[in-house]
Each structure stands twice: as C-alpha cells, then as structure tokens.
Residue, then its C-alpha position, 0 to 999 in steps of 0.5 A: x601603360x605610360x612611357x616616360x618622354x624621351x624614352x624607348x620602350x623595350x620589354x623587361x624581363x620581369x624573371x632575370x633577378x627574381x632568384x637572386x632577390x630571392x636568395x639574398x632575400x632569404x639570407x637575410x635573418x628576419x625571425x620574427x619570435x613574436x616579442x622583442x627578440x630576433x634580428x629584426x626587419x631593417x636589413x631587409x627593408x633597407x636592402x629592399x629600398x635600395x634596390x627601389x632607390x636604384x631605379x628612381x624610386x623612392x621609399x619611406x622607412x618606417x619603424x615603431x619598434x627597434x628593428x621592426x622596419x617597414x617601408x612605403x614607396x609611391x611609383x607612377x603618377x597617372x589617374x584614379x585610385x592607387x593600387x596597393x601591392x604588399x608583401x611582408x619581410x619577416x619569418x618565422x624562426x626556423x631551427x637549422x638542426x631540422x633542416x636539409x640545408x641551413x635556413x638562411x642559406x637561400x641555396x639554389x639546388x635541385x631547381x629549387x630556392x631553399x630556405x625560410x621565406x621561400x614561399x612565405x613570403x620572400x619569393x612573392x616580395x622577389x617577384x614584385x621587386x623583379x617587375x617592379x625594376x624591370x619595368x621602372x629600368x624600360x620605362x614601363x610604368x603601369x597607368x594606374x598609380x601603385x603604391x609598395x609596402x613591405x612590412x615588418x611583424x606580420x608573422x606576429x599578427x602584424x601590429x608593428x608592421x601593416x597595422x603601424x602603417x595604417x595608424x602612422x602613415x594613413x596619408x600614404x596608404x588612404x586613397x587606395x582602394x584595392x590591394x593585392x598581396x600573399x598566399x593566391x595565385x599558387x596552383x593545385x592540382x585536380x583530376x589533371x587539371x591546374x587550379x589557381x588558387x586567388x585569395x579572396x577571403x580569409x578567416x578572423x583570428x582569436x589567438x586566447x588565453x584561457x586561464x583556470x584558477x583554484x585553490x592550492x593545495x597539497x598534491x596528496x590531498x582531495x582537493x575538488x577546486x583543481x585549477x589544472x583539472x579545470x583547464x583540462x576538461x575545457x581544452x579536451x572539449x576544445x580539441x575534440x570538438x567537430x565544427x559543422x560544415x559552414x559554406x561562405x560565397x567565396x567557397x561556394x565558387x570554389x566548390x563549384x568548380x571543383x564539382x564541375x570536374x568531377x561531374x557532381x554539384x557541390x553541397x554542404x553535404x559533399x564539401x569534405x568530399x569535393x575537398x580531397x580531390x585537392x590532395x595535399x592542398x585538403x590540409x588547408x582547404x579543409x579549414x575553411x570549410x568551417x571554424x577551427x580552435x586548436x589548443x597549442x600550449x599548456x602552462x601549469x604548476x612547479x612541482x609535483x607535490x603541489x597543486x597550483x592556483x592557476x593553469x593556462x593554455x594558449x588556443x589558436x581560433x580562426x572563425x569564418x566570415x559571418x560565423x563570428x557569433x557561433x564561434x564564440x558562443x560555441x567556444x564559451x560552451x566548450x570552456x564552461x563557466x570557470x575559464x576566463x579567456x583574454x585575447x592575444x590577438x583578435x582580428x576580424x574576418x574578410x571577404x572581397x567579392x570575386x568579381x570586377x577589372x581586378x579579378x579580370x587581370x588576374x585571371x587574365x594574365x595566369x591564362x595568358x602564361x597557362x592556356x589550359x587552367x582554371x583559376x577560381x577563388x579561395x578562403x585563406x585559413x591563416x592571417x595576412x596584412x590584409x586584415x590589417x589595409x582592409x582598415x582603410x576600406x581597400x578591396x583585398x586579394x592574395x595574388x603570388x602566382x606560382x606553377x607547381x608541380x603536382x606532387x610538390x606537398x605546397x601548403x606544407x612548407x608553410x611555416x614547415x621544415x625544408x621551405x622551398x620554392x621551384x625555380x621555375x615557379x619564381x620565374x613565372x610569378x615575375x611573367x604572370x605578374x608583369x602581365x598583371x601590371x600591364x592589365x590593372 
C-alpha cells in the first residue's frame, strides 16, 4: 500500500457511506427496456464521477447511445498490471404496483436498503465507490494500479456499455489482466455453516428467435402447413426437455465442498442432491449443473378466423463452459427441420481457473471479517460484463461480498418484486472489500 508523501495515514472507513450511495444510487431511475426507451445511465454515471472527482480522481465519460453512459477512471500509479474492477449502473424495469415500497425509492427501513439495484448491482457499485473514497481521502492507495469502470446497457446484454468500452476505449482497458465484478462473494447457507459464493465461471448466452412460416389460410379450413402448430411443437419439446447433468471444474470444486459437510463424495449422480442442501440458493445453482433453454415469449396471428403465415417465440438459452456444441445440437433436434432460429444475443461461455494471489485475496479478506466460512467457487446462470472484458484476455471473477441471514431468499430478489439488500450486509462488503484492496 502507497502513502502519498507528506500525507498521514489513517484508517478509513471503507462502511461510513456505503447506505447512502446506495440509497441515492438507487434513486436514480436507470431502466434499462432493452431498446432505446427508459431514462438512461447519465445521471448515474455523472453522480458517480463526481464523487470520484471529488477525491482526485478523474473518470472518463463515455457514451454511444443517447443516455447509455459509462464511464472509466484510472487511480494509483504503482508497478505491474492494473486491476479491473466494475460494476454496471442500469436496472431492469421494475412496476411499482407490485411493490412494498415504491422501486426507486431506495428507502432504508427494517435494516434493509429497498429498491431495484439493490442487489443487482447498485450495492456492490456503493461498496467499491465507499472503498474507493475512503482510502483516496487517508491517502491509502492500493500498490497495484486499479482501473474503474461502471457501465451502461449490461442488463441488455451489455452491447452499448462494457462491449462499447472494449471497442472504444481498448487503450484504457488493454494491459489489465484480472477483473473483478458482480454476483460473488454472497454467503449461502449449508448445514450451519456460511459458504462464499466466488464467481469463477459463467454460462454463454443464446438469446433466439425461433420463427415458423406456413401457409395462410382460412381458420375453418384443413390446413396441414400451420405456421403456429409448427412452433408450438418445437417450443413444447424446448420447455420439456431434461438436460443431462454436465459437471464443469468450477462446479466440481464446488460440489466437493459441499459434499464434504455432508460426509459424502460428490458425483454426477449426486449433484441434484448436493444442491438442495443450498435451499433457496438451489434455484440458481441448479442451472449450472447443466444447459438450460427456457421459452419466454410467443408471438402469433391477428385474428381468430385467420390462420397466420408466420409465429415466433423468443427462447432464453444458457450453455455451460464446453458444452456449446451439444447445446446447440441438442437445440436444433428440439426445433426440427422448420424452425429457423436468429440470435438476439450470442456470447460465449467462460471460465477462470480458481487458483492464484487473487483467489488468495479474496478468500483472505472474507476469512478475515467471518473466521468460521467457507469460501469456494461457483458458476454464474445469468450473464455479466465479464463476457464482454474477457475480450481482452483479463482473468475474470465475481467478487460482492455479502453476509446474509440465512432465511433471506437471495438469489430471489434478483431481477424480483421487493430487492433489498441488508444494511449490515452493505457494510461489510465495504470491511471485506477494503481488506481485499490492501491484499492485491
């Protein structure tokens, strides 16, 4: 750690404005509908430089479509490679009808901060900016340079955010070689015990559009070439179909430890099983254990007399690290031969062996606040910006620590009616991850 000349060190307190950027954080409208409508990230990414602004660092604004701003900064000068750490500003939409509280409120009440972003991902974006101004105010700066990016459009798979910044802005973002981001570092619990979740692997994406196309026709009439009994069939197969059990290394290990609290050895015959012992976490976890393709929307037809040329369905696919070609072969045997599929998004898979000093400094600084957990490595189901700084060849990880109570449904609130996120678990995210920071 380097201490600016002429300066005197003293601790921050990497937790004494982690709620509040949090709340204002979340107050801030950023709903992201997947096209050109909802507010945009500029408010945020201008709030969030001015708080770095106001502690001597300077951060680039960068922006490709009205309102969808991102921003990079650069803070410490000292040797080797730079550290990536980043967070993404936007949300998805959320409707306040549903709602205990209003969405955007960012209330804090019954120890919780409520509202959209409060666990994907405005709190981990409080967390680093607490640390971060913390440690800029005592002078505290990390020896190994670190480099800031908080990014627009990830909830829409990122394409005029984090994969805008890779294209744009290479120069900033090349000679990084390790990045840390979301949706890590949360606890489960198993048999008593606190597991850390580290976000070492994430499945691809194949967001499709699978489109049938027949002949029109009367809705009284035989009519055998029936665009919509086409599609269908093949999203029936789709939705019914069980994937097999595929085991990659990052599951395995986690597996392993799992297994080893309940006194067994874990096996793809047991790995359903060894799952459930994460309750409410199994919801997740259960999807990385295999492929996924869930059917999400159907679009067919204008009356209903009239039989259309064409239907479409929209399916969300997530393929495991070397399980691409199955996927896919797999997925064109459930469509059959008249189903034309097109990709709204296509990103592959990744997966970052769980070893070296970075592991080390995260596993390090959970013990540190929580002597008694155990802190082991998982597959992320959904899609981050990593996919997107991978690009660049930088070892990824997800890395937002949280204690959570063990009856607190986590993996719920993501993307869910009434996010929250625990006051205290805020709190020590920031202790954890100003830990962390001494350590890389």
């Amino acid at each position: 750690m380097t201490t600016p000349e002429g300066t005197t060190q003293s601790a921050p307190d990497p937790a004494g404005e982690v709620v509040d950027i949090c709340h204002r954080l979340i107050r801030m409208d950023t709903s992201n509908y997947g096209d050109a409508e909802g507010p945009g990230e500029r408010q945020a990414a201008e709030y969030v430089a001015g708080l770095l602004d106001e502690v001597g660092i300077s951060a680039k604004l960068h922006e490709r479509d009205k309102g969808r701003t991102s921003l990079v900064a650069r803070w410490g000068s000292g040797d080797g490679a730079p550290l990536l750490l980043h967070g993404h500003l936007d949300v998805v939409p959320a409707a306040a009808e549903d709602w205990q509280v209003h969405p955007f409120s960012g209330e804090v009440r019954d120890g919780y901060v409520w509202g959209r972003g409060a666990v994907d991902m405005k709190d981990f974006d409080a967390m680093l900016l607490s640390v971060v101004r913390a440690r800029a105010r005592a002078g505290r700066v990390p020896d190994r340079p670190i480099v800031l990016a908080f990014t627009a459009d990830e909830e829409a798979g990122g394409h005029n955010g984090a994969e805008a910044l890779i294209e744009d802005l290479a120069d900033e973002l090349a000679d990084c070689t390790e990045a840390v981001g979301e949706v890590g570092g949360f606890s489960t619990t198993v048999r008593g015990k606190r597991v850390y979740l580290i976000e070492a692997a994430e499945k691809g994406m194949a967001w499709m559009k699978l489109t049938a196309r027949g002949r029109a026709g009367h809705g009284s009439m035989i009519n055998r070439d029936n665009a919509v009994t086409e599609l269908a069939g093949a999203v029936a197969r789709i939705g019914a179909y069980q994937w097999p059990v595929r085991l990659t290394p990052t599951m395995e290990v986690l597996l392993a430890s799992v297994a080893s609290l309940a006194g067994t050895t874990a096996t793809p015959e047991n790995a359903e099983a060894l799952i459930e012992e994460f309750g409410d976490a199994s919801r997740m976890l259960g999807a990385v254990i295999r492929n996924t393709a869930n059917p999400t929307q159907l679009d067919a037809g204008y009356k209903v007399n009239v039989i259309p040329t064409e239907a479409s369905a929209h399916v969300d696919g997530r393929f495991l690290p070397g399980y691409e070609d199955e996927f896919f072969a797999t997925l064109a045997e459930l469509c059959g031969e008249n189903i034309s599929i097109d990709f709204l998004s296509h990103q592959p898979p990744w997966e970052t062996p769980y070893d070296g000093s970075l592991v080390d400094a995260m596993t390090r600084s959970i013990i540190a606040e929580d002597p008694d957990a155990i802190v082991a490595p998982y597959t992320m189901s959904g899609g981050t910006d990593a996919k997107h700084f991978n690009k660049l060849g930088m070892r990824s990880y997800g890395f937002a620590p949280l204690r959570l109570p063990s009856d607190l449904d986590f993996t719920a609130l993501f993307h869910g009616v009434d996010e929250r996120v625990p006051v205290d678990a805020l709190e020590f995210g920031a202790r954890v991850f100003d830990r962390f920071l001494d350590d890389v």
